[in-house]
C-alpha positions as CSV (number, residue, x, y, z in Angstrom):
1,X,0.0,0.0,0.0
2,X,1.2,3.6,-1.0
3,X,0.9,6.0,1.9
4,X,1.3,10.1,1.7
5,X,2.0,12.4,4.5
6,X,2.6,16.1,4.7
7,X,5.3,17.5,6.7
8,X,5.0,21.2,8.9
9,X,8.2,23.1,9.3
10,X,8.5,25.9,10.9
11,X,8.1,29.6,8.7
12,X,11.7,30.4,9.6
13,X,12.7,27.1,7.6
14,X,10.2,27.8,4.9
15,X,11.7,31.4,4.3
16,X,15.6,29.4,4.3
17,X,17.3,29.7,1.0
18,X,18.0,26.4,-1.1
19,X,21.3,25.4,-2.4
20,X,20.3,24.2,-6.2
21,X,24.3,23.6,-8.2
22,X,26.1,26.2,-7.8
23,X,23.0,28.7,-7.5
24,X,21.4,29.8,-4.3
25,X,18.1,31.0,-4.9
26,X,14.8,31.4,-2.4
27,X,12.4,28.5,-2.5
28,X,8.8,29.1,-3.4
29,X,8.3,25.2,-4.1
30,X,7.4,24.3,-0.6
31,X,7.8,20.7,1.7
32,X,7.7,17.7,-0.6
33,X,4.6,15.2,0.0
34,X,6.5,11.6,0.4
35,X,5.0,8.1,-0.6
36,X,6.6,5.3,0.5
37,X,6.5,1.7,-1.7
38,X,7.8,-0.8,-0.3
39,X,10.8,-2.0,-3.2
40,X,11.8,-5.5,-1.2
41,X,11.2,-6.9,2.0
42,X,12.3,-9.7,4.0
43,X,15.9,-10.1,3.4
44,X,18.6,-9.9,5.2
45,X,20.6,-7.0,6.6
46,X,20.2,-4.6,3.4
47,X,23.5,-2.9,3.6
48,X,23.7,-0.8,0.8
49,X,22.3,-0.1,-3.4
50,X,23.6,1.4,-6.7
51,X,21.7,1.7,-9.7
52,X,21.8,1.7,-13.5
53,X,20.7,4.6,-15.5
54,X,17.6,1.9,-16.5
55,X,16.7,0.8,-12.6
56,X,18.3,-2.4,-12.4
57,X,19.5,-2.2,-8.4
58,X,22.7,-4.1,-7.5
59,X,22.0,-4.5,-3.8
60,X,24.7,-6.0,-0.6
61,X,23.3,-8.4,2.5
62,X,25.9,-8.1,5.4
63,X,25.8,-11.4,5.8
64,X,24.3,-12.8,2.5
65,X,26.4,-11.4,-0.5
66,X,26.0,-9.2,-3.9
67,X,22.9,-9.5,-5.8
68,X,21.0,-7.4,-8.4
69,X,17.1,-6.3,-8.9
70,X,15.9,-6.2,-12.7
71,X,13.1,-3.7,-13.2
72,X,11.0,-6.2,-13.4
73,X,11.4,-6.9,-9.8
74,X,13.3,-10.3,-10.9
75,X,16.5,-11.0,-8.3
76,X,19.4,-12.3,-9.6
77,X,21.5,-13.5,-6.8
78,X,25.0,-13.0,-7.3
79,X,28.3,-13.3,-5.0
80,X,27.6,-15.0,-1.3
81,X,29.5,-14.7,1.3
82,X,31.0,-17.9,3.3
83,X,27.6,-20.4,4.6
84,X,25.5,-18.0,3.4
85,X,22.3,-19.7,1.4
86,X,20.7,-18.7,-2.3
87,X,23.8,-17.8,-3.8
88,X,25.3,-19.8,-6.8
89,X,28.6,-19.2,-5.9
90,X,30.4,-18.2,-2.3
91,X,33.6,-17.3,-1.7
92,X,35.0,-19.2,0.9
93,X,37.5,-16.2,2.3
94,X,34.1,-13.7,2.4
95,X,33.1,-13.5,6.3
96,X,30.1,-11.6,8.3
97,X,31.3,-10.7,11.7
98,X,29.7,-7.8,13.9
99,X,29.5,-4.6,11.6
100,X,31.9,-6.5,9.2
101,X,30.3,-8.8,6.1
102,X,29.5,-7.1,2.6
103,X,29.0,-3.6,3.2
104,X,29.2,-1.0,0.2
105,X,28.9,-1.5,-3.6
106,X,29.1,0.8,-6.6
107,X,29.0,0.9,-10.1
108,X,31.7,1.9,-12.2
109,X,30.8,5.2,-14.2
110,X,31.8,3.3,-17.7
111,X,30.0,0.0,-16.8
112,X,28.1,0.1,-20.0
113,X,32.1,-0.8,-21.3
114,X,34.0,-2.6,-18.2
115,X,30.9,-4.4,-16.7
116,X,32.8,-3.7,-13.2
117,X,31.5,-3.6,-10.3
118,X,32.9,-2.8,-6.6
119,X,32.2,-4.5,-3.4
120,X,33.6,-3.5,0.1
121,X,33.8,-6.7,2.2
122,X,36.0,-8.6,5.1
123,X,38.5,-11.4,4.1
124,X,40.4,-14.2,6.0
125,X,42.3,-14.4,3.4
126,X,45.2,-12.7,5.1
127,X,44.7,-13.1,9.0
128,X,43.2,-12.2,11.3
129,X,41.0,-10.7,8.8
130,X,40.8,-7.5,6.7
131,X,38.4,-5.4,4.5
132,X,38.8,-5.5,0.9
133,X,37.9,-3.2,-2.0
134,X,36.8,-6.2,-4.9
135,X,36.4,-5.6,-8.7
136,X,33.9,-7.9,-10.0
137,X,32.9,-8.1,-13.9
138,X,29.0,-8.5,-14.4
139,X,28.2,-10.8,-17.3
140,X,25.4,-9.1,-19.6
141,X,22.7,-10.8,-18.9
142,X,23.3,-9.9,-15.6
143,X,22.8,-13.1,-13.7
144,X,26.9,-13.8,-12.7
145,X,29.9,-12.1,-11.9
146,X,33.1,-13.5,-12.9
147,X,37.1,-12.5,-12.4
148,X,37.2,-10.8,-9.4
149,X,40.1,-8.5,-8.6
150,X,41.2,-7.5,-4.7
151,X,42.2,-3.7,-5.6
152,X,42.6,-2.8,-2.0
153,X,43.4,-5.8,0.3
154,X,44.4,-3.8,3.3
155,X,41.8,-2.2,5.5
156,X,41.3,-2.5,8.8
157,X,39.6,-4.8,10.6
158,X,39.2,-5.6,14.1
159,X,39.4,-9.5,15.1
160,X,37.5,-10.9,18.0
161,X,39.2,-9.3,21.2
162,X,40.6,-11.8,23.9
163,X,40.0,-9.3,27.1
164,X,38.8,-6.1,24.9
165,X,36.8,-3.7,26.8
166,X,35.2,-2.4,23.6
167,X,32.3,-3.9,21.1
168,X,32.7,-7.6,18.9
169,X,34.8,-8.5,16.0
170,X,34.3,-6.1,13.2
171,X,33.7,-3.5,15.2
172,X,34.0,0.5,13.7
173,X,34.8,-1.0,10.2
174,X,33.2,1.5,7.7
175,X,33.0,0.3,4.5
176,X,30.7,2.7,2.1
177,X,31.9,3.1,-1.2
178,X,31.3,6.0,-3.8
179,X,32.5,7.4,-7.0
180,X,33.2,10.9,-7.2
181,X,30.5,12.3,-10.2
182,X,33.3,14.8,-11.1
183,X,36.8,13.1,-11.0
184,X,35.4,9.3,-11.8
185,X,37.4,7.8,-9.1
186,X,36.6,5.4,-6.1
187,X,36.4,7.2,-2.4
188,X,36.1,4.6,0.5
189,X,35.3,5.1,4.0
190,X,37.5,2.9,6.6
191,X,36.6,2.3,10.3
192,X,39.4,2.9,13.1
193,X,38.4,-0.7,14.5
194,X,38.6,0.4,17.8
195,X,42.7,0.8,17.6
196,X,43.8,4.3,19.4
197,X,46.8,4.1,17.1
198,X,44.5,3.9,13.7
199,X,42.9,7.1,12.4
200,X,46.4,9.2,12.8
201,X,48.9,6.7,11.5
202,X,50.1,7.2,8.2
203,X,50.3,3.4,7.0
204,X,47.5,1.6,8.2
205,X,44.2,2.3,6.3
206,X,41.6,2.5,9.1
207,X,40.0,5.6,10.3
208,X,40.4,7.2,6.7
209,X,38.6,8.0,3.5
210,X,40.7,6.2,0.5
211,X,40.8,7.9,-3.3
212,X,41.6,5.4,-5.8
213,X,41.1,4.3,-9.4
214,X,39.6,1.3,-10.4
215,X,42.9,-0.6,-10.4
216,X,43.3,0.3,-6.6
217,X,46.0,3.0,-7.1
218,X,46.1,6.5,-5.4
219,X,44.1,8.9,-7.2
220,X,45.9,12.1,-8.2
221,X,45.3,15.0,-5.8
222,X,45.1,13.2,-2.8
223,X,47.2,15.4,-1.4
224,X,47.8,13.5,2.2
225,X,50.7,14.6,4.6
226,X,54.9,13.8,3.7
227,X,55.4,9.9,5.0
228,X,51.3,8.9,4.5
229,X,50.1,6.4,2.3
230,X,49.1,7.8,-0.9
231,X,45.7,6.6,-1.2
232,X,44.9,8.3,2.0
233,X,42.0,11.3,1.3
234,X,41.9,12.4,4.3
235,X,42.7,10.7,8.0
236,X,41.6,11.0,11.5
237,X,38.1,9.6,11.3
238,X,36.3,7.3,13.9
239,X,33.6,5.3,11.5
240,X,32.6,6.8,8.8
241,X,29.6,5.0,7.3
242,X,28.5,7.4,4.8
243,X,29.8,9.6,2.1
244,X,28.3,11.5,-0.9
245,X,29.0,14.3,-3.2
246,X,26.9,18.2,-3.1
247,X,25.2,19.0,-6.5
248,X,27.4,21.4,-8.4
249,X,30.2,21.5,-6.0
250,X,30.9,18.2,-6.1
251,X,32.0,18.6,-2.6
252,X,32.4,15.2,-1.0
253,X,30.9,14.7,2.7
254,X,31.3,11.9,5.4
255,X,28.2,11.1,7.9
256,X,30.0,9.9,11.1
257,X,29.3,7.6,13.8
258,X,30.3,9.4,17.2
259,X,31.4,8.2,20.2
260,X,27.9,8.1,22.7
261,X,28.3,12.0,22.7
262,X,28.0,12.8,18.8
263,X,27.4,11.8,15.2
264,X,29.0,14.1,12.6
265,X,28.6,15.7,8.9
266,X,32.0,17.3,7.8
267,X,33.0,18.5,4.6
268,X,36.3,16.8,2.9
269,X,39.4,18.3,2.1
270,X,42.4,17.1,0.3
271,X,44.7,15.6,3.0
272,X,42.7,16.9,5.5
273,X,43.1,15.4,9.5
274,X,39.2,15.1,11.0
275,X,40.8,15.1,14.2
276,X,40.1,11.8,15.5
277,X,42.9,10.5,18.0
278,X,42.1,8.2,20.6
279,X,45.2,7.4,21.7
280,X,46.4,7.3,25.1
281,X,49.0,10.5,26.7
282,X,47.2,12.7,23.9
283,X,46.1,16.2,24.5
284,X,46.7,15.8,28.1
285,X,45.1,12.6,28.0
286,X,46.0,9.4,31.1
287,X,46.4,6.2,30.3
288,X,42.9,4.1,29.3
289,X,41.7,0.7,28.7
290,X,43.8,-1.4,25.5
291,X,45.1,1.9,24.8
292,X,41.8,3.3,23.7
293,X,40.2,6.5,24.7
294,X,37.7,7.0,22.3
295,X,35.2,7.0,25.3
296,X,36.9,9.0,28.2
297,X,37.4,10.3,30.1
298,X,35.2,7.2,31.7
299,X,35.1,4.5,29.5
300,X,31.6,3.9,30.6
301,X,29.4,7.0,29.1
302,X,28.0,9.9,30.6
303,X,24.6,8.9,32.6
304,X,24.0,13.1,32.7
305,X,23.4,14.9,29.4
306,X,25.8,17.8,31.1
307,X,28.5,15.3,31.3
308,X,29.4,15.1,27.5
309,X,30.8,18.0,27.2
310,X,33.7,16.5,29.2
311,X,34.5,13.4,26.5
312,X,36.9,13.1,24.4
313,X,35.9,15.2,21.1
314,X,34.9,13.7,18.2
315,X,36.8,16.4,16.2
316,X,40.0,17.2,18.6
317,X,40.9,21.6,17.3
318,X,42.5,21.8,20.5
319,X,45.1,19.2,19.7
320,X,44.7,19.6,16.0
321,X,44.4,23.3,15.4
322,X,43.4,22.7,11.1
323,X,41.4,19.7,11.6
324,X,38.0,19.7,9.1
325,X,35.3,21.2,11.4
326,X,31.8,19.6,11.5
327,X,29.0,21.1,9.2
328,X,26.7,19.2,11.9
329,X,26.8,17.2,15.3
330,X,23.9,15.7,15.5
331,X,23.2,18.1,18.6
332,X,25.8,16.2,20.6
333,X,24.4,13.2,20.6
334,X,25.3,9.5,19.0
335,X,22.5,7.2,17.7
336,X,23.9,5.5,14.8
337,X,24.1,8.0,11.7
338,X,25.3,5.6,8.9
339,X,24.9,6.7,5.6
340,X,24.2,10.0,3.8
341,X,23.3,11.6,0.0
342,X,22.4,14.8,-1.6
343,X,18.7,15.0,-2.7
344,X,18.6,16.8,-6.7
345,X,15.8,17.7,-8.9
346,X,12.9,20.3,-9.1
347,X,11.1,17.8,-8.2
348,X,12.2,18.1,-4.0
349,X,10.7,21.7,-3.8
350,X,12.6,23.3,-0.6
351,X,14.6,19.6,-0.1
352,X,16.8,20.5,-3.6
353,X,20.1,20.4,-3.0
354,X,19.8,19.3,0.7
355,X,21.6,16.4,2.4
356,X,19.7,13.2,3.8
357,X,21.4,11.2,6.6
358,X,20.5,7.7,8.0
359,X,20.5,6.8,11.4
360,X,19.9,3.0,12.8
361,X,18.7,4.3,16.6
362,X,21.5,3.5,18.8
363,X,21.1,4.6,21.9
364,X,23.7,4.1,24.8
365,X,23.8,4.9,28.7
366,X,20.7,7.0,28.7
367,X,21.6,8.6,24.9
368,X,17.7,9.5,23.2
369,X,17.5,6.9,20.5
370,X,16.3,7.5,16.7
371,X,15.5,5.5,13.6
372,X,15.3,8.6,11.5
373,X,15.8,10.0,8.3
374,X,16.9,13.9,8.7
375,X,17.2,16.4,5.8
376,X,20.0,19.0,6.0
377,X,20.1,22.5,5.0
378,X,24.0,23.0,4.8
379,X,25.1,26.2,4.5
380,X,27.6,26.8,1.1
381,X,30.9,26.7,3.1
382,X,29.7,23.9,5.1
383,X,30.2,25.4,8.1
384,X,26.9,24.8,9.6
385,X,23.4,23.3,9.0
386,X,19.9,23.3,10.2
387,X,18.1,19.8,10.5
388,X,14.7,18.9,10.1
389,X,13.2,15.8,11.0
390,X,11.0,13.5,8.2
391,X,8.1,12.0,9.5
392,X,8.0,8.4,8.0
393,X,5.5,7.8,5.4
394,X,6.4,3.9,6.0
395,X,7.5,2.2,9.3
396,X,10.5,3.4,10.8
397,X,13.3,0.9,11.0
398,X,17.3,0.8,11.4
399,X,18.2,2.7,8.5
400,X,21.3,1.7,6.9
401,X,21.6,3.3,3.4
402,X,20.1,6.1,1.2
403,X,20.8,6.5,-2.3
404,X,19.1,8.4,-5.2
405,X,18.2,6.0,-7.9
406,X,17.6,7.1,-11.6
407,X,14.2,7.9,-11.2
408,X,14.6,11.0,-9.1
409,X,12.9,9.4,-6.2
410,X,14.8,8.6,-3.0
411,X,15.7,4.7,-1.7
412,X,16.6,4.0,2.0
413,X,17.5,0.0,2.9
414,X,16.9,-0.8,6.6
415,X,18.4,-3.5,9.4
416,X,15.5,-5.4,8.9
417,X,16.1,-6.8,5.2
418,X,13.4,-3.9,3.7
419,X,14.4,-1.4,0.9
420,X,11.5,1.6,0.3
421,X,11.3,3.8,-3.1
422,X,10.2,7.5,-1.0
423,X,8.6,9.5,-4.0
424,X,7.8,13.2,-3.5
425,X,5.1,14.9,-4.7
């Protein structure tokens, strides 16, 4: 069943200017009117989607594999994971583990010629485990994939802990994958896998956002610091789950998990730091827990609202005076933000040109949880932005991944195994 509800914002949002390209212009379109379809149902954990220009949907399970959804609604299953059931071929190094399994997949802009796609996913292959950037070539008729290349074999993971204070195996493992619309190459988001000495270092590729070309190799312009690995985008993140590209600018952001205090949206820079460090002795910092102080000063989370002003920050200017400040903080609080995109078309009204960010409602020591889609109105320099909440034309649910398909119309996949076409009108 279709449903359709009307959202209320308040006048001073409905008199806000829009960002449309490069163009900023006042609205006179007004709040879309959403309907919600439901696309799929039922699966497993729908991790992420890309489309074709003609609707097919190549879809990830975390802990089922790659598979692809004809226009016809057809589902051609594709690449499964290990033990995972429905898939005519597994790969027997492909693992689900905590946050880690198949995460992110895109499409390679000249896939009508290369047939490649890319899949984000963990590996035993070399152990304890790692995420790995795959190339897999699509056979036309859509219903195989065949000759599959590991361009980045060396991402972070984090193994099951003997006496770890902090989360399960595959903890903090990122793992969305984009291509830039401008450039054409491949940006991937890494997870600091709950390792203090991850987001700063300069060699090991957790905690970052990788630029690369299909092949794997360091995009041009990366620009990172002398002695840095040159794939490195930019460095100093905690898990970034989401990552997508303004209209006109181009300008690529990352949606942030936080650490129980805050979930942010920052604008990238070339080599830019987002001032993630949770090491231990650091800005003044004592000793902590398996050298980890991504959740001082306590380690337990603040039971008093008033209390997290005293953590650790998610982006440290103190200690790093240039790090890439926060467009949004998700009004210091951490419930799960995971993926993000850029809404385009006439066809949003005021919503043109504004970002939508995912959360899956975690909620921790007391934290106010949310299983929310939010629009944001970012301002041009991405210094700031003002949030409004959607109210779900469809049930809410642990949302994992937005994407704009083809059609204009907005797609969120869910925790829960459902994917839902929101159409505006």
């Amino acid at each position: 069943m279709t449903r359709r509800i009307r959202f209320v914002l308040p006048s001073a949002l409905l008199a806000s200017f829009v960002l449309s390209g490069s163009a900023v212009a006042q609205s006179a379109g007004g709040v879309p009117v959403l309907s919600s379809t439901a696309v799929m149902a039922g699966r497993d954990l729908t991790w992420d989607m890309a489309f074709l220009p003609d609707g097919t949907m190549f879809f990830t399970e975390k802990c089922g594999g790659l598979s692809v959804r004809l226009p016809d609604g057809k589902v051609n299953a594709l690449l499964g994971v290990k033990d995972s059931k429905g898939f005519p071929e597994t790969a027997a190094d492909l693992f689900c583990s905590g946050q880690a399994g198949m995460n992110g997949v895109a499409i390679d802009p000249d896939f009508a010629a290369n047939r490649y796609i890319y899949v984000y996913s963990a590996s035993s292959m070399t152990a304890p485990g790692t995420n790995r950037v795959l190339r897999l070539t699509v056979s036309p008729d859509l219903t195989k994939v065949s000759n599959r290349q590991d361009i980045v074999t060396d991402i972070a993971y984090k193994p099951a802990p003997s006496n770890h204070p902090f989360g399960d195996a595959g903890a903090h493992n990122g793992g969305r994958l984009r291509f830039g619309p401008a450039d054409g190459f491949l940006y991937v988001t890494t997870g600091d896998t709950h390792n203090g000495e991850v987001p700063q270092s300069p060699t090991r590729m957790g905690g970052k956002v990788l630029r690369i070309d299909r092949d794997g190799k360091a995009a041009p312009g990366n620009n990172p610091p002398q002695g840095f690995d040159a794939r490195v985008f930019t460095y100093g993140h905690r898990n970034p789950q989401g990552i997508c590209f303004r209209p006109g600018t181009n300008q690529p952001y990352t949606a942030e998990n936080g650490p129980w205090h805050s979930d942010e949206v920052t604008a990238l820079t070339a080599g830019g730091n987002g001032g993630w460090d949770p090491r231990p002795n650091v800005g003044g910092r004592s000793d902590c827990p398996d050298n980890y102080c991504g959740y001082s000063p306590n380690q337990m989370g603040a039971m008093d609202p008033k209390e997290r002003s005293v953590f650790m920050p998610m982006t440290d200017t103190k200690t790093y005076p240039d790090a890439m400040k926060p467009a949004w903080n998700n009004d210091q609080l951490s419930q799960g933000m995971s993926s993000c995109a850029f809404l385009n078309g006439a066809q949003w009204k005021d919503w043109n040109g504004r970002m939508v960010v995912t959360f899956m409602g975690i909620g921790i020591h007391g934290t106010p949880v949310g299983n929310r889609l939010d629009v944001l109105d970012i301002t041009p320099d991405g210094s700031s932005a003002t949030r409004t909440t959607v109210s779900l034309p469809m049930p809410a649910g642990r949302f994992r991944s937005v994407v704009q398909g083809p059609d204009g119309n907005m797609y969120v996949a869910t925790d829960q195994g459902d994917i839902y076409l929101l159409k505006p009108n």
